[in-house]
N, C-alpha and C positions, 0 to 999 in steps of 0.2 A: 463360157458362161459359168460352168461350176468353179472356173481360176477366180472369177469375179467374185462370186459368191463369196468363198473360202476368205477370199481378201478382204470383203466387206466385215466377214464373219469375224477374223481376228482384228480387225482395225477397231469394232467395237468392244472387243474383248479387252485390247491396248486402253482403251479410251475408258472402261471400266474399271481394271485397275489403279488406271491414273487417278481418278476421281475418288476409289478405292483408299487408294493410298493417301493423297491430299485432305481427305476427311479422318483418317487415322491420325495425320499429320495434325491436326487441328485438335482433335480430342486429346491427344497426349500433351500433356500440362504438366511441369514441373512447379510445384510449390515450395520454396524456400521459408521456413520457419525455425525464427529466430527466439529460444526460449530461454529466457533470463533463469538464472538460479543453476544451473551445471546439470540438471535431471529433469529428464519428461517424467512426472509421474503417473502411477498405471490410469489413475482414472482419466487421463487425458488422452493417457495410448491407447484404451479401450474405444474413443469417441474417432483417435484420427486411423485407425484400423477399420471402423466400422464406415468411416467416408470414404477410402480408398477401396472398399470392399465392394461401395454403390455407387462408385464411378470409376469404371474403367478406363484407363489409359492416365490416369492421373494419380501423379506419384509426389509423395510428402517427404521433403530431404529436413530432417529435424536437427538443428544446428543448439544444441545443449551449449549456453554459456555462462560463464561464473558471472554474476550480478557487476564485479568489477569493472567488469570492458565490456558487457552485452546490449549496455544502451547506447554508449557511445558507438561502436559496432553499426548496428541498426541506423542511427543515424547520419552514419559517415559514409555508406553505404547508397545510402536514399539518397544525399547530396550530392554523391558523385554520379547518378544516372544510374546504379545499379542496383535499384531497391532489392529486401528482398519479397516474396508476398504477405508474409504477416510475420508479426512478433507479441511475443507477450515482456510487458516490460510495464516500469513505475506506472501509474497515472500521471505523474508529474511532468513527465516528457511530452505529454499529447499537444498542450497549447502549444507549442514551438514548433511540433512538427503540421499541425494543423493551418498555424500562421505563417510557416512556409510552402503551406502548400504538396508537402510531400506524404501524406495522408488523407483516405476521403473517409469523411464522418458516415456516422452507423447510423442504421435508421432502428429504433428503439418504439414499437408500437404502444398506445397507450396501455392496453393491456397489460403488456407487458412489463412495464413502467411500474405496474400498480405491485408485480411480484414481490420489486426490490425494498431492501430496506430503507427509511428514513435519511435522507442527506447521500446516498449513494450517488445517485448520478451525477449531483454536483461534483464529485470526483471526478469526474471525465467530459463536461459539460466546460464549453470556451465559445463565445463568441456564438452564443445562440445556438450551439449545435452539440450533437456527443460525436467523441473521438475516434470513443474505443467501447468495447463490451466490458464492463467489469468483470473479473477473473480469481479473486482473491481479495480478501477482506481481511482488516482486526482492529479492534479495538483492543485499550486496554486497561488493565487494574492494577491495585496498588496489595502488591501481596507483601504478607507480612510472619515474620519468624517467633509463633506463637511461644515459644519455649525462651524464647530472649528476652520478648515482653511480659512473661510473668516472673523471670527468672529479676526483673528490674523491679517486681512489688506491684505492675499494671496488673488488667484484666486485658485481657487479648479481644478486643471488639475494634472494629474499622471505627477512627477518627472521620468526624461528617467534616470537621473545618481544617484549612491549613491551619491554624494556630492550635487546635487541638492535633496536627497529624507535627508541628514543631516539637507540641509540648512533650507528646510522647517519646520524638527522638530524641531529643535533649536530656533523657529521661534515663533513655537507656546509656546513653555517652555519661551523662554521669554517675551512674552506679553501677553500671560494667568497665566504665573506658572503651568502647568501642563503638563505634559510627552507628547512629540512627537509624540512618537514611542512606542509600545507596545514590552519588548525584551523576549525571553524565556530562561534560566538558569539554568531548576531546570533540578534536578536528574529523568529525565522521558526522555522515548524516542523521542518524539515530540522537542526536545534540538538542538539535531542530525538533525535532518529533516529540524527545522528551518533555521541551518548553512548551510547546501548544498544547499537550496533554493538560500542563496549567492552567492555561491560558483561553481556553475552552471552558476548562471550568469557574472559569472568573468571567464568563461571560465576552469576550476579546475576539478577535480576529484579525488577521493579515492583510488580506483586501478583501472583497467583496465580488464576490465570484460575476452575482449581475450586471454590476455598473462598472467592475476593473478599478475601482477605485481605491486607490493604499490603504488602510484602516488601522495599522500599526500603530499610529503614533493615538496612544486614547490612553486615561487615567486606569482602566483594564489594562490593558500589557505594562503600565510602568508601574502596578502593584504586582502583577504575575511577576515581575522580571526583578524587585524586592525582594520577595519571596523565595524566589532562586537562589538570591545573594545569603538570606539569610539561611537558608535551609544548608548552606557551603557551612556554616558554622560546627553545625550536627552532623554532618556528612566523614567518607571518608579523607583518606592525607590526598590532597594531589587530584581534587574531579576532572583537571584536563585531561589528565592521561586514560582518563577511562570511560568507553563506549558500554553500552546499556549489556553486552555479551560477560564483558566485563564484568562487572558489577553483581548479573548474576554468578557468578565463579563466586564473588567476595560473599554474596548472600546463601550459597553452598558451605562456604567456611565457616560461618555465622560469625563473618567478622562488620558483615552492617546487617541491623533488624529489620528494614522493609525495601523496597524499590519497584516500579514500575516497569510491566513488563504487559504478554500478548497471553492471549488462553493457551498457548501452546509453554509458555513459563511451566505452571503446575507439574509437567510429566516430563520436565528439567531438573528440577529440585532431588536434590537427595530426600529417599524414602524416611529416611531414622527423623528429618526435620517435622515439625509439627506447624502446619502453617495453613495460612487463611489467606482466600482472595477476596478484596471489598472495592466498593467503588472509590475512585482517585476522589479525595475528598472536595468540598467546595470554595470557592476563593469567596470572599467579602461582597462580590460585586456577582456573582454567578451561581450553575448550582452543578452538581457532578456533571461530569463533561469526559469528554476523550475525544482524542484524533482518530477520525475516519481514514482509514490510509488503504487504499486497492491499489493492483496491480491491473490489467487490462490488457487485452488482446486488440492489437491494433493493425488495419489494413494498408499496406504502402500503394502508392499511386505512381502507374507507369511500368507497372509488370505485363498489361494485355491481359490477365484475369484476374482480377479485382472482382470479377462477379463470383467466379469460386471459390479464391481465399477467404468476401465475402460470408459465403456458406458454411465456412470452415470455422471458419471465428463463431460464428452462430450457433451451429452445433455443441461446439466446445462450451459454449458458457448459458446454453439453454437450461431451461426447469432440471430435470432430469441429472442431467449430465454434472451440471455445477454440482447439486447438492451432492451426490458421490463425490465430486472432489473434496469439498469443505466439510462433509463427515469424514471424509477417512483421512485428511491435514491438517483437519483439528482447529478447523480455522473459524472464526464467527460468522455465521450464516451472513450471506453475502442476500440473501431473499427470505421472504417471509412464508418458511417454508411448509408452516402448520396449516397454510391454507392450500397447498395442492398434495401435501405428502402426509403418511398418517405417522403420528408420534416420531418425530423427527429427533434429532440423539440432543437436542437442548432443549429442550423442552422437560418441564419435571424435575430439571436440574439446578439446583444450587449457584453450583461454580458454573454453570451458564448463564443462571441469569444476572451476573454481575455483570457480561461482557455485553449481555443484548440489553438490559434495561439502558445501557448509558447512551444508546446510540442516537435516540430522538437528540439529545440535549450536547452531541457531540461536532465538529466540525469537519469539513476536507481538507488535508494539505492543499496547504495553496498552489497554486496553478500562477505561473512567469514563464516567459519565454526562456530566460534563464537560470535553471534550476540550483544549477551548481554556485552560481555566481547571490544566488538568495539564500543557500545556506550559507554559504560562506561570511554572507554580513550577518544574518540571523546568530551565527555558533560563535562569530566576534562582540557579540552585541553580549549572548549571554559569558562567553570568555571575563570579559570588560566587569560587569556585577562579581563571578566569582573570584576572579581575584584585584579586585579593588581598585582598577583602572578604567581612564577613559571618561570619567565623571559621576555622576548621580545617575541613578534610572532613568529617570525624567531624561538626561543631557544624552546616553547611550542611545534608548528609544528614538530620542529624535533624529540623532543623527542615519541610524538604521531607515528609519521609514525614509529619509529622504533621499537615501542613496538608492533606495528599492525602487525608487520610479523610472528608472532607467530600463528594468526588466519585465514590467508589467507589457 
């Protein structure tokens, strides 16, 4: 009777560990995150420290990648059956991954909605739904090398029109000899980005984020894309060869007078220069404008916790959490942050409010299934104007938007 016992007694013992165990088994979660750029930075270690601290058994493998290969990576990954659980990476990658099916869209409450700034979410908005959490935000301005411009007989004041931001470079190229305008050309994505900075502010568009519909080809982008051409006049020797990185360097040498760049430009610039950020001036057809360009935190589909990576993404880009990252990256308030935070670090400022007034009247990188394959016509299109091939605006434009239907 007591052999019985004994035996009952450990067989439920067995049977308790087992279940013990099997539930341990379950809670231990490994989450794979994939973070574009080569560095976690702290404000984001602070968020994925304090998740793993309030949920035990669940461990965050943070896979730091150079921008070069970290999207293609993430999606190569997902394709083959082997997602990983989340990544941060462009906005631009989300329709593709969405319209394959290897991402599940975010649920975005209205409240919530209400945080964000102006044109945000269409960033990451396809197909009736959001992709990804926004993560990272900028806009940008047209800064200018105050000591070049007077040194040429101007007064150093932001130009409102392209024709007054020509007249100026032309201004300084002819009574310094040296480039105006800093232009960007080369085969790199920053090409693209430069051009809708225009193109925004002429009032233009790529497609049409609601209805998916091309919008490229409009008397907007074949003045934006004019203007390009002529602005190669005033500019430095050779715009293909040089990405916006660039050009800063050239605008450290004070060998071009202005160029477009992000709020993080200003504390790039050599100290000894004397210079000014203003808004990108306005096209003929438009009024100040910028490209809205975010990066995002995106969930893969087919890992078995989706509901925690879920959690994780959320955390990361909640009230709180974001705006630590975007004060201390220096980056343009990605939320309207004066209404839950007190005196937020743009606010009261100057050189802030050049970068947050622009944003009502700015637009989203457009959104194609294929990104790469939309810059590529986009940086041949502008290629085509600055060095004098390919046709007229008008005949460039056209042939650009027609080819882009292929990737919407």
């Amino acid at each position: 009777m007591n052999i019985m016992k004994k035996t009952q007694r450990f067989t439920l013992i067995g049977a308790g560990l087992f279940l013990l165990t099997g539930l341990i088994q379950v809670q231990a979660q490994e989450l794979k995150f994939i973070m574009c750029g080569g560095e976690v930075r702290a404000a984001d270690q602070k968020v994925i420290d304090a998740f793993k601290a309030s949920h035990p058994g669940v461990k965050v493998d943070m896979q730091a990648v150079p921008w070069g290969t970290c999207q293609d990576k993430s999606m190569t990954l997902a394709a083959a059956g082997d997602p990983v659980s989340l990544a941060y990476m462009g906005s631009r990658t989300l329709k593709r991954l969405g319209k394959n099916n290897l991402i599940v869209p975010v649920t975005i409450p209205e409240k919530d909605q209400e945080k964000y700034q102006p044109g945000i979410l269409k960033t990451v908005s396809s197909m009736g739904k959001f992709w990804g959490f926004p993560h990272a935000f900028s806009t940008k301005a047209l800064f200018i090398n105050c000591g070049m411009i007077e040194k040429a007989g101007m007064q150093c004041v932001g130009p409102h029109t392209w024709e007054g931001m020509y007249q100026m470079a032309k201004t300084v190229k002819d009574k310094l000899g040296v480039a105006g305008v800093g232009l960007v050309a080369k085969d790199f994505d920053n090409t693209m980005h430069q051009f809708l900075n225009y193109l925004y502010s002429n009032g233009g568009q790529v497609i049409d984020p609601d209805t998916n519909k091309v919008t490229l080809n409009s008397p907007q982008t074949v003045e934006t894309l004019e203007f390009y051409g002529k602005l190669a006049s005033v500019a430095q020797e050779g715009p293909t060869a040089f990405e916006r990185s660039q050009v800063k360097d050239l605008f450290n040498d004070e060998k071009v007078a202005m160029y477009i760049d992000g709020p993080w430009g200003g504390g790039q610039h050599k100290k000894t220069l004397k210079t000014i950020a203003v808004p990108i001036p306005a096209g003929p057809s438009g009024n100040n404008g910028t490209l809205l360009i975010t990066d995002s935190i995106a969930v893969f589909k087919g890992t078995g916790h989706e509901d925690v990576a879920m959690e994780l993404a959320r955390a990361l880009s909640s009230g709180n959490a974001q705006y630590e990252l975007d004060s201390s990256w220096g980056l343009t308030p990605i939320m309207k942050y004066e209404t839950f935070i007190d005196n937020p670090y743009y606010v009261n400022s100057s050189y802030w409010k050049v970068f947050v007034d622009s944003i009502g009247s700015g637009g989203p990188e457009p959104m194609f299934l294929e990104y790469k394959s939309v810059e590529s016509l986009m940086n041949n299109m502008i290629q085509g104007i600055v060095m004098g091939e390919g046709g007229s605006a008008a005949d460039l434009v056209a042939t650009a938007a027609a080819e882009l239907e292929e990737f919407k």
